[in-house]
ZAMARGU-4260 file (C-alpha; in steps of 0.2 Angstrom, whole numbers, plus 5000, padded with zeros to 4 digits):
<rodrens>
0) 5043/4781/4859 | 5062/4773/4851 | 5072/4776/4869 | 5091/4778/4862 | 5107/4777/4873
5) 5115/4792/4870 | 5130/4799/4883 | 5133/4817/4887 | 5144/4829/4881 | 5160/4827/4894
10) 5172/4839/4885 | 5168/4856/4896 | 5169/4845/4912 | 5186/4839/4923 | 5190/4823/4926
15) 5184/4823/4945 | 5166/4832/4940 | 5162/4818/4931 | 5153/4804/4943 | 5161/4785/4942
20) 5161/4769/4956 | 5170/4773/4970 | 5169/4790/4971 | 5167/4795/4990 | 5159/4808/5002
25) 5160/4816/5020 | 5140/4817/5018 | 5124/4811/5008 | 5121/4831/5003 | 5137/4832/4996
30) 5136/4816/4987 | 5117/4823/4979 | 5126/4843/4976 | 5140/4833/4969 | 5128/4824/4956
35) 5116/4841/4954 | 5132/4849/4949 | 5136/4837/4936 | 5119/4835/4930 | 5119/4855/4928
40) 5134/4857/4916 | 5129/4841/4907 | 5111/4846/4901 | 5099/4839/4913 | 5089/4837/4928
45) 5088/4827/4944 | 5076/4820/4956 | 5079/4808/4971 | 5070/4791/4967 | 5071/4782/4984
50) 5078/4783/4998 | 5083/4768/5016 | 5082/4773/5032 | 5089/4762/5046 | 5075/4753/5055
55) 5084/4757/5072 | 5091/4774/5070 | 5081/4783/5056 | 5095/4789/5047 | 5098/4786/5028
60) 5108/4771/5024 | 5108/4772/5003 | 5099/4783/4990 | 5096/4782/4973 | 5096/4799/4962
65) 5090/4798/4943 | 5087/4808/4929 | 5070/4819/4931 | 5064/4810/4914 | 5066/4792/4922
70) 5053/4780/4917 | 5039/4778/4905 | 5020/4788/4908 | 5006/4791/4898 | 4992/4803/4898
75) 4973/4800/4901 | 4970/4814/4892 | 4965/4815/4873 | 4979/4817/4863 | 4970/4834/4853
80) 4963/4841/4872 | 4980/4839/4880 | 4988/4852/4889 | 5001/4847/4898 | 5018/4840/4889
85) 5024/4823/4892 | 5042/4825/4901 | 5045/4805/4906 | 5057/4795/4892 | 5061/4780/4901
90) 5078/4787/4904 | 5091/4776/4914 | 5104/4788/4920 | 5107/4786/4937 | 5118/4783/4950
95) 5116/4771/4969 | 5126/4778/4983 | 5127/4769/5002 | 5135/4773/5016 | 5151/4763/5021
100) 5147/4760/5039 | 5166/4753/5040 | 5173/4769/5034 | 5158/4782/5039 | 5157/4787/5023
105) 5146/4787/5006 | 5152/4777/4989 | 5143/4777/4975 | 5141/4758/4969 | 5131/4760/4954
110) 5132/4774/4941 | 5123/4775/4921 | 5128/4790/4913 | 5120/4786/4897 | 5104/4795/4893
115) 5087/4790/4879 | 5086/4810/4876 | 5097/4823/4869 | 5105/4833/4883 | 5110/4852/4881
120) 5118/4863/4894 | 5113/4880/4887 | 5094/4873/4890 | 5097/4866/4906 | 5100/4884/4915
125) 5082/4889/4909 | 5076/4873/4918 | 5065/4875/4933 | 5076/4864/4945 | 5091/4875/4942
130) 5081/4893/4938 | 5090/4904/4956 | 5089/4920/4962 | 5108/4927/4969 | 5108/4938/4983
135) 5112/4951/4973 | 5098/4950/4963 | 5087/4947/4979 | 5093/4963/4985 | 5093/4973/4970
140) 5072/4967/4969 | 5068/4971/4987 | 5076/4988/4984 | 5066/4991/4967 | 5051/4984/4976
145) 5051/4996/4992 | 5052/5010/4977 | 5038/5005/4967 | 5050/5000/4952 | 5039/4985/4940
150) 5045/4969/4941 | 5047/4968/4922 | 5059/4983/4924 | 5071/4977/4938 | 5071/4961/4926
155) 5076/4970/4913 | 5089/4979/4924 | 5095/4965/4930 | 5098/4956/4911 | 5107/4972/4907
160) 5117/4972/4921 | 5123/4955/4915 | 5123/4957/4897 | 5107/4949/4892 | 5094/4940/4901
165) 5101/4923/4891 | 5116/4927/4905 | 5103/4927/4920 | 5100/4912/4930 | 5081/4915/4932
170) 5067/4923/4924 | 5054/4937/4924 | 5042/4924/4933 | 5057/4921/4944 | 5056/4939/4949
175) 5040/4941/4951 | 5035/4924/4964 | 5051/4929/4975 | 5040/4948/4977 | 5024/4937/4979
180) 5031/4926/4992 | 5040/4938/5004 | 5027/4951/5002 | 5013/4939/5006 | 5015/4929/5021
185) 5001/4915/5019 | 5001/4913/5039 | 4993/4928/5044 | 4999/4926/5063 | 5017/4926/5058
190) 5012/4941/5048 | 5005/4952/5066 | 5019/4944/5077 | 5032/4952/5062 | 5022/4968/5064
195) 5024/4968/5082 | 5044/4965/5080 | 5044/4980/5069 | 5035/4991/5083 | 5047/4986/5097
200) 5062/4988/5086 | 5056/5006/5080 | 5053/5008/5100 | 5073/5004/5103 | 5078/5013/5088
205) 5068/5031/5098 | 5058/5028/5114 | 5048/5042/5108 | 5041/5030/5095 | 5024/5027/5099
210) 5013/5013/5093 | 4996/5005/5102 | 4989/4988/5100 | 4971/4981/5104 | 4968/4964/5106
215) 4951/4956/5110 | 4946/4942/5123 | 4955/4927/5110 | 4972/4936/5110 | 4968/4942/5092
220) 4974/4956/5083 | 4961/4972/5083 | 4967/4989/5079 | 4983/4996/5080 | 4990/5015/5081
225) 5006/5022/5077 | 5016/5037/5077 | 5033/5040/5072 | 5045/5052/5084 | 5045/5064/5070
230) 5026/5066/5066 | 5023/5069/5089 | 5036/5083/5087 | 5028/5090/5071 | 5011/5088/5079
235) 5014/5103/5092 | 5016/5116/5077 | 5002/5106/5065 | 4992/5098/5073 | 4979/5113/5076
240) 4971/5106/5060 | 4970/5088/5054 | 4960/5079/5043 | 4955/5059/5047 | 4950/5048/5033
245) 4945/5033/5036 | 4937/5027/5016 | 4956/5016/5012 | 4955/4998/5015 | 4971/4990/5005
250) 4978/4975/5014 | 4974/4956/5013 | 4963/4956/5029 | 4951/4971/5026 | 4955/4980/5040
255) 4950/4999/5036 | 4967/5011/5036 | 4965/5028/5046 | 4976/5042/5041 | 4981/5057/5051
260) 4987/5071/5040 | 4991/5089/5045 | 4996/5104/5032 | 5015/5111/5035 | 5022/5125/5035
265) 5024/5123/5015 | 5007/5120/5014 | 5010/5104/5009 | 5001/5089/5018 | 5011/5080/5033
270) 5009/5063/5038 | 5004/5065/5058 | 5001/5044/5061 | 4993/5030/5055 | 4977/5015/5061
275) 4972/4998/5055 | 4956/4996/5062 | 4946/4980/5066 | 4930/4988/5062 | 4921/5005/5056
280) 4910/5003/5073 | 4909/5019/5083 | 4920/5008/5100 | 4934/5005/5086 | 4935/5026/5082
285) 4935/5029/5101 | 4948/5019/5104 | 4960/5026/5091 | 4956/5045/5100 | 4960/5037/5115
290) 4977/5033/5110 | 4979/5048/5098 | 4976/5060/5115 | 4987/5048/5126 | 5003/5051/5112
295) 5000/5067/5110 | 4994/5075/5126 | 4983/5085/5117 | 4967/5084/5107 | 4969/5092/5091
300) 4959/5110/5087 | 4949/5105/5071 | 4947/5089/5062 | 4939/5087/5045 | 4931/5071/5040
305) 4922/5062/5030 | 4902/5060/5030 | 4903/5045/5042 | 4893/5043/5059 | 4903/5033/5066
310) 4914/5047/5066 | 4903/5059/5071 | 4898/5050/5086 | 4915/5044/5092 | 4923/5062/5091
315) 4908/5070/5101 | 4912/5058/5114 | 4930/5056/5117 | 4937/5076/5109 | 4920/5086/5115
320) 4930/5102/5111 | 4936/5097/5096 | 4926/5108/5082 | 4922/5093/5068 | 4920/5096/5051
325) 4913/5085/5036 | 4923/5084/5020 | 4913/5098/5007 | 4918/5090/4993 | 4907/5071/4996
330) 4894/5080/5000 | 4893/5091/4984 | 4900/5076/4973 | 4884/5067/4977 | 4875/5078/4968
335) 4872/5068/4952 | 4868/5054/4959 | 4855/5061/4972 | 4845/5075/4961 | 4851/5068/4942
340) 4833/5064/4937 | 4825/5079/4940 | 4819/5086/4925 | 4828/5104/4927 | 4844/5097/4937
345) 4854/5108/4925 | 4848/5125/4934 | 4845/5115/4949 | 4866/5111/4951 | 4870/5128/4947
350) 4860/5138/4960 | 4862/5125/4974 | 4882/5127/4970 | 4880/5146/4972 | 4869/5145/4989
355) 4881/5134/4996 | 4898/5141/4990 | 4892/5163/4990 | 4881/5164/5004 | 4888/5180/5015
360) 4878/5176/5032 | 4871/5159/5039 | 4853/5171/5039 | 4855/5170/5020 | 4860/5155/5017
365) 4843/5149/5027 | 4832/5161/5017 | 4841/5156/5000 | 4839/5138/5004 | 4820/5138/5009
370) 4818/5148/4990 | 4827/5133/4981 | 4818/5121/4990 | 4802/5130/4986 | 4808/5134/4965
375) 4809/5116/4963 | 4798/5108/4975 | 4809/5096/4982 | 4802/5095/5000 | 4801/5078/4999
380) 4816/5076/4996 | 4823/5065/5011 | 4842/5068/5007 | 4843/5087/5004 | 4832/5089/5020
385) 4846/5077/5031 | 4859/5090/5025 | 4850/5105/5029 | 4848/5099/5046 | 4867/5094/5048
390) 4872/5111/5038 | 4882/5117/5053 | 4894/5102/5050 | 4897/5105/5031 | 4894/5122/5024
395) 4909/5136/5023 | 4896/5152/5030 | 4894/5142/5048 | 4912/5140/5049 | 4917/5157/5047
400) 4931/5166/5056 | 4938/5150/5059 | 4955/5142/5054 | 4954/5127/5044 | 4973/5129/5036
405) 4965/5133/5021 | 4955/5116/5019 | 4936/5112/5018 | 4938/5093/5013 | 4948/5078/5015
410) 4957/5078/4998 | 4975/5079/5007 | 4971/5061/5013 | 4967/5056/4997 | 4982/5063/4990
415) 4992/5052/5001 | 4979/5038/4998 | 4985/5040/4982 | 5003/5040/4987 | 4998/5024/4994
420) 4990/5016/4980 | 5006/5016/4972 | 5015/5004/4984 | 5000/4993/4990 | 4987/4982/4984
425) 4971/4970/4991 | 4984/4955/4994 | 4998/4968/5004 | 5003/4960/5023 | 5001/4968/5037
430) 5020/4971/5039 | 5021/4975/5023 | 5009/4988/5028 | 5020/4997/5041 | 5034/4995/5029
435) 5025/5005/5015 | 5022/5018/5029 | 5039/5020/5034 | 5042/5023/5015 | 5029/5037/5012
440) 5033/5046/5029 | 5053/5044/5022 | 5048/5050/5005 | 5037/5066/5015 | 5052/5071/5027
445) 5064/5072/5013 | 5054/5083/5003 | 5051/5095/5020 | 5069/5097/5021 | 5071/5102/5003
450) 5058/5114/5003 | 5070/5119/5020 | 5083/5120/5010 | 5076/5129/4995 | 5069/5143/5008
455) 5084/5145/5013 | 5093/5148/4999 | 5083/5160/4991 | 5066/5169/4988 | 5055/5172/4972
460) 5053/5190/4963 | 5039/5202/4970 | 5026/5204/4955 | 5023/5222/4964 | 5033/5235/4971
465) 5021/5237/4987 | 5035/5234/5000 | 5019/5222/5011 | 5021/5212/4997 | 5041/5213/5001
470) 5038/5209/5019 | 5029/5196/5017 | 5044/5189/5005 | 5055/5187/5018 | 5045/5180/5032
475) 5034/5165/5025 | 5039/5150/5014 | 5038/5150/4996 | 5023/5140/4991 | 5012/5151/5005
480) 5021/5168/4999 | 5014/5161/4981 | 4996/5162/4989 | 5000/5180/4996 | 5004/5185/4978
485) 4988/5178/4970 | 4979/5189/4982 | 4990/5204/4975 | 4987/5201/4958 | 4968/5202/4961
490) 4970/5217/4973 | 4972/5225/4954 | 4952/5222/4951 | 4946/5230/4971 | 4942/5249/4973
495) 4934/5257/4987 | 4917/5265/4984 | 4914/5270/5002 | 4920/5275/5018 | 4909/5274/5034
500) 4918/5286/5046 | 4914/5283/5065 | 4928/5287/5078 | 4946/5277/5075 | 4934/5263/5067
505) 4931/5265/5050 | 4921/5253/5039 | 4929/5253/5019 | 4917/5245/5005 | 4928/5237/4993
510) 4921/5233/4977 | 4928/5216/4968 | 4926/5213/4950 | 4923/5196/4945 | 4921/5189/4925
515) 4904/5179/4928 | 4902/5170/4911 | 4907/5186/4899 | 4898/5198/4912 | 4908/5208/4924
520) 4902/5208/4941 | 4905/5220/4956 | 4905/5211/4974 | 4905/5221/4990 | 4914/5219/5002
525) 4913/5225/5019 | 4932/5228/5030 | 4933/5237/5045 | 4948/5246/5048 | 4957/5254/5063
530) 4967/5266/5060 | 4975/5266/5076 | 4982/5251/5077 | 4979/5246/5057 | 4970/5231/5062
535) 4955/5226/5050 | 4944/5213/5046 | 4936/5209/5030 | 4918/5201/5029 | 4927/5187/5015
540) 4937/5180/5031 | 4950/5174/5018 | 4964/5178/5033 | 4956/5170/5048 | 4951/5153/5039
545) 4969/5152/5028 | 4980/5165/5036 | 4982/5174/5022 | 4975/5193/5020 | 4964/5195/5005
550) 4964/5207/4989 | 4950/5219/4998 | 4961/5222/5015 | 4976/5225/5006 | 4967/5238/4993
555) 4963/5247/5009 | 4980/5245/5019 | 4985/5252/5002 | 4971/5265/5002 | 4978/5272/5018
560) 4996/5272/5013 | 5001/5258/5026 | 5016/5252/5021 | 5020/5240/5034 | 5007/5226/5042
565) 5006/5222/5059 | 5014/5207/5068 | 4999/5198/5068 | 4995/5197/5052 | 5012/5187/5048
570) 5007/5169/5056 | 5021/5161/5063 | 5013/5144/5054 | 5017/5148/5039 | 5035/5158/5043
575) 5050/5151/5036 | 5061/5157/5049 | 5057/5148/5064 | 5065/5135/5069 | 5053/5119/5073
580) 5058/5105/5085 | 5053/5089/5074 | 5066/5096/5060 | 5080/5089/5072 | 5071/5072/5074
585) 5077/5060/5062 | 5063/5047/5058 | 5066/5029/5065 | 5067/5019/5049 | 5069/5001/5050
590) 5086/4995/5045 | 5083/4977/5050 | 5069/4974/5036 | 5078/4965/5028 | 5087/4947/5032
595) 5101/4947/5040 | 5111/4939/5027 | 5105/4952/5016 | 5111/4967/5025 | 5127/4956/5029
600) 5128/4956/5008 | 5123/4974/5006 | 5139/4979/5018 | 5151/4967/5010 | 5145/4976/4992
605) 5148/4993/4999 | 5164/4987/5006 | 5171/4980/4992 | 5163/4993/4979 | 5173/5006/4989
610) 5190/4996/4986 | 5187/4994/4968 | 5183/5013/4965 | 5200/5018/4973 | 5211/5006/4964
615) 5202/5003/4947 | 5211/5017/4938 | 5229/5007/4937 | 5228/4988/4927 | 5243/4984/4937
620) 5233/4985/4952 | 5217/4979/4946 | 5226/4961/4943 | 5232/4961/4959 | 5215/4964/4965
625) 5209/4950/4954 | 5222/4937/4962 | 5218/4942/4981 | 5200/4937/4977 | 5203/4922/4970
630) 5216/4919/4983 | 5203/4925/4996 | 5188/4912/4986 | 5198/4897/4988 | 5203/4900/5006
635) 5183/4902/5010 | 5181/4885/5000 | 5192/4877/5009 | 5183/4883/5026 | 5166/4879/5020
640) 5172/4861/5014 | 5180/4858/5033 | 5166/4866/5040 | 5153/4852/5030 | 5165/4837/5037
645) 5159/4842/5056 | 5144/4835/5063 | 5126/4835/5055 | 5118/4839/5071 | 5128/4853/5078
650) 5124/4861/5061 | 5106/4858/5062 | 5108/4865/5081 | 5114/4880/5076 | 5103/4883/5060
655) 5087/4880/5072 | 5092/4894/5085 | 5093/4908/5070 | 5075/4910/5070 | 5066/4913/5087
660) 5050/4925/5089 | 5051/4937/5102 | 5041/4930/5121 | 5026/4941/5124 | 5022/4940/5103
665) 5020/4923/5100 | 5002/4921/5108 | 4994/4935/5097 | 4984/4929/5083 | 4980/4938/5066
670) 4965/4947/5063 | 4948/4940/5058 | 4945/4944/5040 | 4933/4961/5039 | 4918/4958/5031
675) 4913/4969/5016 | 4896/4978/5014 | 4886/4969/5000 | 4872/4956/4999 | 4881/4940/5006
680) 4882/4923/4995 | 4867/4911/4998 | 4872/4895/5011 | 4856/4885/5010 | 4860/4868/5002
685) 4847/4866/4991 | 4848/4884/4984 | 4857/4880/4970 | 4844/4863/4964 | 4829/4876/4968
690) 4838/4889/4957 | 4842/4879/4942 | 4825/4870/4943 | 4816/4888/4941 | 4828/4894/4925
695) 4824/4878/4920 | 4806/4877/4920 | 4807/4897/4915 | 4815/4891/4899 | 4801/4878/4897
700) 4785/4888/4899 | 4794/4900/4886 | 4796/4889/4873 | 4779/4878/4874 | 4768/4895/4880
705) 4757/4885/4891 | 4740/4891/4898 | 4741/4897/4915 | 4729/4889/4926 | 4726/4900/4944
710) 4732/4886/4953 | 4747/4884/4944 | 4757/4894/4956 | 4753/4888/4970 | 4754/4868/4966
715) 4771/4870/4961 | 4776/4880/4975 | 4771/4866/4986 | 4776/4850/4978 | 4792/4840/4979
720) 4808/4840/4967 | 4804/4822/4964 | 4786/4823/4957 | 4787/4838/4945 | 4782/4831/4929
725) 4798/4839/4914 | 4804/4831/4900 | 4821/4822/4899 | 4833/4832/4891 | 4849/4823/4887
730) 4866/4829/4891 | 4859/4842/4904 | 4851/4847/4919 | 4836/4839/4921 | 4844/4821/4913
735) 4854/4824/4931 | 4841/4826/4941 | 4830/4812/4933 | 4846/4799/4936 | 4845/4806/4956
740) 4827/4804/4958 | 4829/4786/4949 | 4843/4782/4960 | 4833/4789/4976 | 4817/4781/4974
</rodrens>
């Protein structure tokens, strides 16, 4: 390599930027920014090459700073396998400064400007050394970030913000480390203690935050519960059903994610509180119910879960009156994979769907059940039999005249799994963990209030003119008043057939015609009807399960001209005029997410976006806005520079006592990592050598086809590595192990 001696271009540099002997400094960092600076608008890079420290007091006494492409390096590697470029070209640009003890200052004695390489500022910005993030942009990614905006997008935002991303200081990359970085803490203690912070501040901001925190014996972090001040007031009106699923696990250390979700008013799902859990053991599921009782004061009415035992088992124990359900729709979706290889699985599907889905009494569904079991001779079959004894926790006839909110599975959490799975990921932290949740229950609150809000405003157009379907217009919510139309619409295919007459009681047969692949079907329906009180009760139980009547009570209601239902057939769940408490509790979101310098930027912005929106309109007034900024600039340069002159330790002091972790924190520890199911990795030492010794001598019995001799087996089982008689292959496995045993013996 030719090193030339070749100096910078100077001509977009002042006088004083540029550095010569004798220039001086307060401190040794504003020597090495000075230099930086310089190096930056002339087209290169720097790197500190040596520093001396005083033998007696430790402190630096000179340095030397060079250019990043200093001296002369060659690579070991192949010239046509390398990878890596080549950066060092013997460069001698430098420059020595010391400190003066006379005057307390640093000189610089020595400076070389010239350079053996070509330097060019408009490269220099893309360079590594000199590649930063402003606050602003730090603040625009967190933002984008918290909404689940791609990283390539806010980049993109960003270069058109400032007119290319040639303009930027930084890079995609750039963008994309900084998300990395502050959303995965590698210290996974600092990562609980910040969770703990963010529990006690959600605590200040409403004492009627709730949040619990299990350690074990080693002051380790367990399981954790929390529920926001909202979701506890929303619990008293939803709460009477609630689905808990426990199959989301999305979080660098495992640890299974519990969801708590209700059904509103709107019939939309409500987040009612959130678990990380250490383990899927039934003492883990017991604890949370502990603590879910303890916040609430009360167990809920039904819970629908999941097929897990663990479950099962913790709910019997600490909610004994709690009626649980399993979630309908794992149950079915198994199906495939449990009776797919049966020969007639085709009819099979189809007439177990019909048993469990249209059976009219539990006696039924046992009779129908023993037939299918007896049509396609499956009682060997170890699954369907389990299910059958556990059908009292899964099929819709035993849970009849029940509510349920109108569910039968857990697909609401799953929904908000989903929701989730927008914002996290396997690497998330824990804190980023809460943070996500504060998001999600923000997002849900916002869109409960314009549903409010549209309620309010105004209703949809009756598709009849029955004036029930008009009451019910004006008392409940759109999306359920929606429901109670559906049933309307199908009230058109119901007729009565019969009337049973005995006293005040009567019992209507409504017949329900049904399109069943191109044939039309007519299903009975028994509802009893007073006439007294115009109470009734339909055998479908649509109204006791979802709180909405069904097609075959209102063609009776209609066949005995009753123009007006009774008050108990308008829930007061599903009513959009009452008032519920939690809709005047604000949710504690976390301002102080954020770092302080942050959110110190973030109201100096708003400030000053404000001042700029009043007085933008007249160019008089926007050049005097234009001077008291840089008049206000140089006055803070000026500060910062007197500020840089006072003492290195009282700075240092005062940086240090910034950053302090709460007492009572500090001794928590992260979480051990949870192990997954699957069949763990072998740990024996010589698995590995046995393994490779088998494939190899698997390759050589099929390639030579030896005769097997009964004693083969065994002999080979039985001997040593050392004495098995294989030919020498060159170059691979069995070359290595000769050279060990050689070596060994």
């Amino acid at each position: 390599m030719e090193l030339g001696d070749e100096l910078p271009d100077h001509g977009c540099l002042q006088e004083d930027e540029i550095p010569r002997v004798g220039m001086r400094f307060a401190q040794l960092q504003m020597a090495h920014d000075f230099y930086v600076t310089y190096a930056k608008k002339a087209g290169f890079a720097t790197k500190i090459r040596t520093t001396t420290f005083d033998k007696i007091t430790k402190a630096p006494i000179n340095q030397a700073i060079h250019c990043n492409r200093d001296g002369i390096r060659e690579s070991r590697v192949k010239a046509p396998t390398r990878k890596n470029t080549i950066s060092a070209a013997g460069c001698k640009a430098r420059i020595y400064v010391k400190f003066d003890k006379d005057v307390q200052d640093w000189v610089l004695l020595k400076v070389d400007l010239t350079h053996s390489h070509p330097c060019s500022p408009k490269k220099a910005v893309h360079y590594h050394e000199y590649r930063q993030l402003t606050m602003h942009a730090k603040c625009v990614i967190e933002d984008n970030d918290e909404a689940g905006i791609r990283p390539n997008k806010t980049f993109l935002a960003l270069s058109n913000e400032a007119g290319g991303p040639s303009n930027l200081g930084f890079s995609e990359k750039d963008v994309r480390n900084y998300i990395t970085a502050r959303l995965r803490s590698s210290n996974v203690n600092a990562d609980v203690r910040e969770m703990m912070s963010y529990f006690r501040r959600m605590k200040d901001i409403n004492p009627n935050f709730f949040y619990a925190v299990k350690l074990d014996d080693e002051c380790k972090f367990k399981s954790a519960v929390w529920v926001d001040a909202r979701c506890k007031a929303s619990y008293e009106y939803y709460g009477d059903v609630m689905s808990v699923d426990s199959t989301y696990s999305t979080n660098r250390h495992g640890l299974p994610f519990v969801l708590f979700v209700g059904v509103n008013h709107h019939g939309r799902s409500t987040l009612l509180g959130c678990a990380l859990l250490g383990n899927k053991e039934i003492g883990s599921y017991e604890w949370v119910f502990v603590q879910w009782v303890k916040c609430m004061g009360t167990a809920p009415k039904c819970i629908i879960t999941d097929q897990c035992r663990s479950l099962y088992r913790a709910i019997k124990n600490t909610l004994p009156d709690t009626r649980h359900r399993w979630c309908i729709w794992h149950i079915m979706n198994k199906l495939p994979s449990k009776l797919g290889g049966y020969r007639r699985y085709g009819a099979l599907y189809g007439d177990l769907n019909d048993i469990v889905w249209n059976s009219r009494t539990e006696e039924s569904f046992e009779d129908d059940w023993a037939d299918f079991i007896d049509e396609y001779n499956l009682h060997n079959n170890t699954w369907l039999s389990d299910l059958y004894d556990d059908r009292r926790m899964w099929v819709p006839i035993y849970f009849k005249g029940e509510f349920w909110a109108g569910m039968q599975s857990t697909q609401r959490s799953e929904s908000m799994h989903a929701f989730y799975g927008g914002y996290l990921h396997s690497k998330t932290s824990l804190i980023q963990f809460v943070h996500e949740y504060d998001n999600v229950f923000g997002v849900k609150e916002q869109r409960e209030l314009e549903d409010d809000a549209a309620d309010s405003r105004g209703v949809i157009p009756c598709a009849t003119t029955s004036p029930i379907e008009k009451q019910f217009q004006q008392e409940y919510t759109t999306s359920i008043f929606r429901d109670v139309q559906i049933e309307f619409v199908r009230k058109a295919n119901c007729r009565v057939s019969a009337v049973d007459e005995q006293g005040p009681v009567v019992c209507v047969k409504v017949e329900e015609e049904k399109l069943l692949n191109d044939t039309i079907l007519c299903v009975p329906y028994d509802v009893h009807f007073d006439r007294s009180t115009h109470e009734l009760r339909c055998e479908c139980n649509l109204f006791e399960s979802s709180g909405v009547l069904c097609c075959h009570c209102l063609e009776v209601f209609h066949s005995y001209k009753v123009y007006k239902v009774p008050s108990c057939y308008i829930l007061p769940r599903w009513s959009k005029k009452i008032k519920c408490k939690h809709t005047y509790v604000k949710s504690s979101h976390d301002v102080s997410r954020s770092d302080e310098s942050h959110v110190a930027f973030r109201g100096l912005c708003a400030h000053f976006y404000n001042v700029v929106q009043e007085f933008l309109g007249d160019d008089e007034e926007t050049a005097l806005l234009h001077v008291a900024l840089e008049e206000t600039r140089a006055k803070l340069a000026t500060h910062r520079a007197k500020k840089r002159s006072e003492s290195m330790a009282e700075t240092q002091t005062n940086i240090g006592s910034q950053s302090s972790n709460d007492v009572g924190v500090d001794d928590i520890q992260g979480p051990s990592k949870v192990t997954t199911k699957g069949r763990p990795k072998s740990k024996r030492l010589g698995s590995a050598l046995e393994k490779s010794i088998k494939n190899s001598r698997r390759r050589k019995q099929k390639n030579s086809h030896p005769v097997v001799r009964p004693h083969t087996f065994q002999d080979i089982n039985h001997c040593d590595v050392s004495s098995l008689d294989v030919p020498k292959q060159d170059g691979g496995f069995m070359s290595l192990l000769s050279s060990f045993n050689q070596k060994w013996d």
